[in-house]
N, C-alpha and C positions, 0 to 999 in steps of 0.2 A: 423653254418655258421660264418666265421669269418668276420673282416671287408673288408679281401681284397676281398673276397668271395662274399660281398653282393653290387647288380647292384649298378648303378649310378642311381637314380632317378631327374626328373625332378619335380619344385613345383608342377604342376598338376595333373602328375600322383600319385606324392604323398596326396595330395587333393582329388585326387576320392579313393584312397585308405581309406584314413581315412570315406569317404559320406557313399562307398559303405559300407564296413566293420560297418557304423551304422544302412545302412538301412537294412541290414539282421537281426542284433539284436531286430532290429523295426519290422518286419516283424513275428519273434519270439515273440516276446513280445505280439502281437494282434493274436499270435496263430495260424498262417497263414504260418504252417511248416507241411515236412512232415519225422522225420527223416532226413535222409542225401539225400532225395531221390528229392527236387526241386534245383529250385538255379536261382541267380540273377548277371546280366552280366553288364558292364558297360565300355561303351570306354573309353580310355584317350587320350584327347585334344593332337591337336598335332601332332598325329602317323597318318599314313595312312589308318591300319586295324588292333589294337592293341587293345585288350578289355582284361578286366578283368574278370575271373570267380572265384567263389570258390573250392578249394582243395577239394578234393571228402572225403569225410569222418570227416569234421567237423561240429559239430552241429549252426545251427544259430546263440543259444543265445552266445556261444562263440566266434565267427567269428571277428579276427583281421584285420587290413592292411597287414600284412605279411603272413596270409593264402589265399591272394587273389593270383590267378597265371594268369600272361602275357602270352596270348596265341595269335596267326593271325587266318585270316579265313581259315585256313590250316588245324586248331586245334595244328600247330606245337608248342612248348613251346619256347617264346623269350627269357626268362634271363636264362642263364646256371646255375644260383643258382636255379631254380627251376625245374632244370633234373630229370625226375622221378617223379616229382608230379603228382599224378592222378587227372585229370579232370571228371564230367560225360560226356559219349559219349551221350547221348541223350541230355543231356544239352548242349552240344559243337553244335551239329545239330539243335536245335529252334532256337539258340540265333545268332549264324553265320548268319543263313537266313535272319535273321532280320537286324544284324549289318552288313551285305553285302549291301542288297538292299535299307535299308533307313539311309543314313548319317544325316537327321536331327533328330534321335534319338540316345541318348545320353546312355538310360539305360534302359534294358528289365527284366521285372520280370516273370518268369513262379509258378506259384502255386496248389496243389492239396488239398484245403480244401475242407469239404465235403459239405459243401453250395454249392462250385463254380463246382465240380464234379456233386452234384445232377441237377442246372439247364445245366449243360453241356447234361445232358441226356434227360431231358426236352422237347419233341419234338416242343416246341413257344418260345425256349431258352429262353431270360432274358423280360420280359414281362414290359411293361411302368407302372408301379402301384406305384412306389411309387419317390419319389425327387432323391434317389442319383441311380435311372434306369435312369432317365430323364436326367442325366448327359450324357447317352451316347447314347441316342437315333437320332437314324440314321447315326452313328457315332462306332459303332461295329463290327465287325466282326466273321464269324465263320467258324473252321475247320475241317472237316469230319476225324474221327481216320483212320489210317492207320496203328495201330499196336503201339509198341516202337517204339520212334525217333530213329533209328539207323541208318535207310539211308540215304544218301547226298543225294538223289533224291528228296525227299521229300523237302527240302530246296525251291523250287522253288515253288512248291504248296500252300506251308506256305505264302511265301511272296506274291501270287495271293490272298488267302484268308485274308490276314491282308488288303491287296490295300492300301488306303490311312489314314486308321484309326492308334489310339494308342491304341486300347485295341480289345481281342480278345477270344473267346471262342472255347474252345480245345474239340471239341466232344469227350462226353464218357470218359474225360481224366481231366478235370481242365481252368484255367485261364490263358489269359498272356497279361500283363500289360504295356507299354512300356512310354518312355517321352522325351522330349527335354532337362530334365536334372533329377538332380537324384531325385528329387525332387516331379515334376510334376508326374514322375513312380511311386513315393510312392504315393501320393492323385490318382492316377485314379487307381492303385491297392485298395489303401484301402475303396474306393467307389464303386467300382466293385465288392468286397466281401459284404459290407455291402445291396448292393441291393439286390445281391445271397440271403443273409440271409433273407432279409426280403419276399422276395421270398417264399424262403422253409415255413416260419413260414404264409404267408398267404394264401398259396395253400395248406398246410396241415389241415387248419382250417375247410376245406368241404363248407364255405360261399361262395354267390357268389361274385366278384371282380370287384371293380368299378375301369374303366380306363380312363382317360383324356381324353377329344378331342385331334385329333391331332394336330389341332395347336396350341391347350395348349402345347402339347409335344414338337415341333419345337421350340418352342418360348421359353421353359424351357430349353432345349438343347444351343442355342444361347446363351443365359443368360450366363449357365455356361463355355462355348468356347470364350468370350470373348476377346480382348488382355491380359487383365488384368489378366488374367490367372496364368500366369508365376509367378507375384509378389504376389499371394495368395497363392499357391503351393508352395513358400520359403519362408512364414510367415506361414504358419500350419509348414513344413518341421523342421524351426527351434524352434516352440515350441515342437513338435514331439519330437525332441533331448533330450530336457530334462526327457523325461521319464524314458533315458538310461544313462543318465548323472550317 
């Protein structure tokens, strides 16, 4: 690409460029990859329906601002310097649905680790037992497989099964994560795995499992929904950075 070649960006877009291109790293980095086969989307401020996803065939730990590709809810590609870039077609179908129907999120993470796939299958999905489940108790969602994301149809079932919540479980298939900025996605993804895990390793044990009252569990739920929320989520966020630094 030359220079007359490469778009005009705006700071912000270029700002989610650089977030997003570290929160995939990140996401690498805690092992929360599957191959080229997930992916992590992010709007940029500003546009009407302009998000970011990654170029299909690069690996996480690698993943730049410039292998991010500008696409609409169309799936159409916006910059003509990125003619031809391969998007995932099933990654273009979760993350569209999502960045259609909820403008106050900012960034949708989808993941197939095998924690989050094993209580995907799970028939009591993600069970209150332990601090970072309680994160999202009462506050979850869940979506019956339907196959690969291939069809547009599907788009609208997605967005009934997410309803009002940021985080969601993808029956039989994995996780999906989302935030009011890039931020927040990364802590209630990276809670959402950790409870998976802790999960798998306390129902494997064969013991039986002691569970909260629930209004232990409400009240722990509350606690971490907070306002304050946001400014915890950009202080993990940017210590998180330095891992990759």
């Amino acid at each position: 690409m030359t220079a007359l070649d490469h778009p005009v960006r705006t700071d912000a877009e270029t700002q989610t460029r650089r977030d997003l291109a570290a929160l995939y790293r990140l996401v690498a980095h805690f092992r929360m990859t599957d191959l080229i086969d997930t992916h992590i989307s992010a709007r940029i401020p500003g546009t009407p329906d302009h998000f970011l996803i990654n170029r299909y065939g690069v690996l996480f730990h690698e993943m730049g601002p410039d292998d991010l590709v500008k696409i609409d809810t169309a799936g159409k590609v916006v910059d003509a310097a990125d003619a031809g870039q391969r998007v995932n077609a099933a990654g273009f179908t979760i993350h569209s649905a999502v960045h259609m129907a909820r403008h106050d999120l900012a960034c949708v993470i989808h993941t197939h680790t095998a924690d989050g796939i094993a209580v995907s299958c799970q028939q009591e999905g993600l069970l209150p037992i332990s601090q970072h489940a309680l994160k999202f108790y009462g506050h979850l969602g869940y979506h019956a497989y339907e196959g690969i994301a291939l069809d547009l149809e599907e788009r609208a079932r997605l967005v009934a099964s997410l309803g009002e919540h940021r985080v969601m479980i993808l029956r039989n298939h994995g996780l999906l994560a989302a935030g009011r900025t890039i931020a927040e996605a990364f802590q209630n993804i990276y809670f959402l795995e950790r409870a998976c895990q802790a999960q798998v390793k306390a129902t494997s044990s064969g013991r039986p499992l002691s569970l909260p009252p629930q209004a232990v569990c409400e009240r722990t739920a509350a606690q971490f929904n907070r306002e304050e929320g946001l400014a915890h989520a950009q202080m993990a966020w940017e210590s998180a950075l330095r891992l990759i630094a």
